[in-house]
C-alpha positions as CSV (number, residue, x, y, z in Angstrom):
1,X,-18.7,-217.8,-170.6
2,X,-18.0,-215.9,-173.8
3,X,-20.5,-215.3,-176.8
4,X,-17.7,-217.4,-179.0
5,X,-17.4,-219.8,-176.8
6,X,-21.0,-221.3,-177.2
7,X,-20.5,-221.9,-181.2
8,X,-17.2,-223.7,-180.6
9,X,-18.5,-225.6,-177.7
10,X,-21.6,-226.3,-180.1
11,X,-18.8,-227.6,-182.7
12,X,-17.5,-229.9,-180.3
13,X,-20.5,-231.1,-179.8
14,X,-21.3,-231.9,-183.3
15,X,-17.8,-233.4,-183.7
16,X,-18.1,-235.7,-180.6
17,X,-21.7,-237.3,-181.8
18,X,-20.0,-237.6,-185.5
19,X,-17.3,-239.6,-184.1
20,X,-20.6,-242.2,-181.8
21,X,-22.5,-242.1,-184.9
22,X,-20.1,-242.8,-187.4
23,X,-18.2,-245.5,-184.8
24,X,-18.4,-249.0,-185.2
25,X,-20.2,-250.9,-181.8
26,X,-16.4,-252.4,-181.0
27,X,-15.1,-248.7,-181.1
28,X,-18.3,-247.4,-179.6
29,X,-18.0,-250.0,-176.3
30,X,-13.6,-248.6,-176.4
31,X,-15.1,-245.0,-175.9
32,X,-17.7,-246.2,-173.2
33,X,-15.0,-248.5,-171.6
34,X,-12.2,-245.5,-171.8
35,X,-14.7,-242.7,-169.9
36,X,-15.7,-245.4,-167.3
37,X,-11.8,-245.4,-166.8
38,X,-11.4,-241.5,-167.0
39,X,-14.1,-241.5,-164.5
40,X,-12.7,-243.7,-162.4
41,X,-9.9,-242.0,-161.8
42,X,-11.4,-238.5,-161.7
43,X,-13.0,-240.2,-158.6
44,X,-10.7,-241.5,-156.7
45,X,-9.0,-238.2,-157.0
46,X,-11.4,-236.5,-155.8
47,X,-11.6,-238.9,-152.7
48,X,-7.8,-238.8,-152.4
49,X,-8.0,-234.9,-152.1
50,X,-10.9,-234.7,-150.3
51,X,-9.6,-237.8,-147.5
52,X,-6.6,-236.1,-147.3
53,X,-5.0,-239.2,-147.6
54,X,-0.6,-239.5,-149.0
55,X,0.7,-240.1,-152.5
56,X,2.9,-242.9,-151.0
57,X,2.7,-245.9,-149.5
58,X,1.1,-249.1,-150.3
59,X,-2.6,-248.1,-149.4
60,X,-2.5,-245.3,-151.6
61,X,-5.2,-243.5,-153.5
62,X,-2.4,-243.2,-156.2
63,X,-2.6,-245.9,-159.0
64,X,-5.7,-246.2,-159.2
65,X,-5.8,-242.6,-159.8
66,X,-3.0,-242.8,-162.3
67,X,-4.2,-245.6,-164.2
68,X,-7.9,-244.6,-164.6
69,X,-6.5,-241.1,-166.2
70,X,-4.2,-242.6,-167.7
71,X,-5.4,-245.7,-169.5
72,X,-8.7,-244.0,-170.3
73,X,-7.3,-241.1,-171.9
74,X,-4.9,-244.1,-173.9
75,X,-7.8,-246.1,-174.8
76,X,-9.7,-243.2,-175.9
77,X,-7.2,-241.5,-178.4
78,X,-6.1,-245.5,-180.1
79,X,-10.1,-246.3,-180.7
C-alpha cells in the first residue's frame, strides 16, 4: 500500500464514523441491517465458488447471492 493511501483511507474512516455518530438509531439499525445483508451475500459467494456449485437451477447458490449484494448495497445508499 501507498504512503497516500493511508491518509485517504484515514479520511474514510473519519467519514464512515461521522455518518454512525451523526445517524439517527432507525438509520443506524438500516446500516447494521444492510452490512448483515452485504455479508450475506459475500458468503454465500464465497461458498458458491468454493462448492463449485452452477448459476442455474432451482438449488442454486444464486439469489441468495444476488439479493444479499444487492439489497444491502440498496438499503445502505437510501438510509
Amino acid at each position: 500500500m501507498s504512503n497516500t493511501a493511508v491518509p485517504t483511507l484515514q479520511a474514510m474512516k473519519i467519514s464512515l464514523l461521522s455518518f454512525w455518530h451523526r445517524g439517527r438509531a432507525v438509520e443506524r439499525i438500516g446500516y447494521l441491517v444492510g452490512a448483515v445483508l452485504l455479508a450475506s451475500g459475500l458468503i454465500h459467494f464465497a461458498l458458491l465458488a468454493i462448492g463449485g456449485g452452477s448459476w442455474a437451477g432451482p438449488l442454486s447458490l444464486r439469489k441468495p447471492t444476488t439479493f444479499g449484494l444487492s439489497f444491502g448495497l440498496t438499503l445502505i445508499t437510501i438510509v
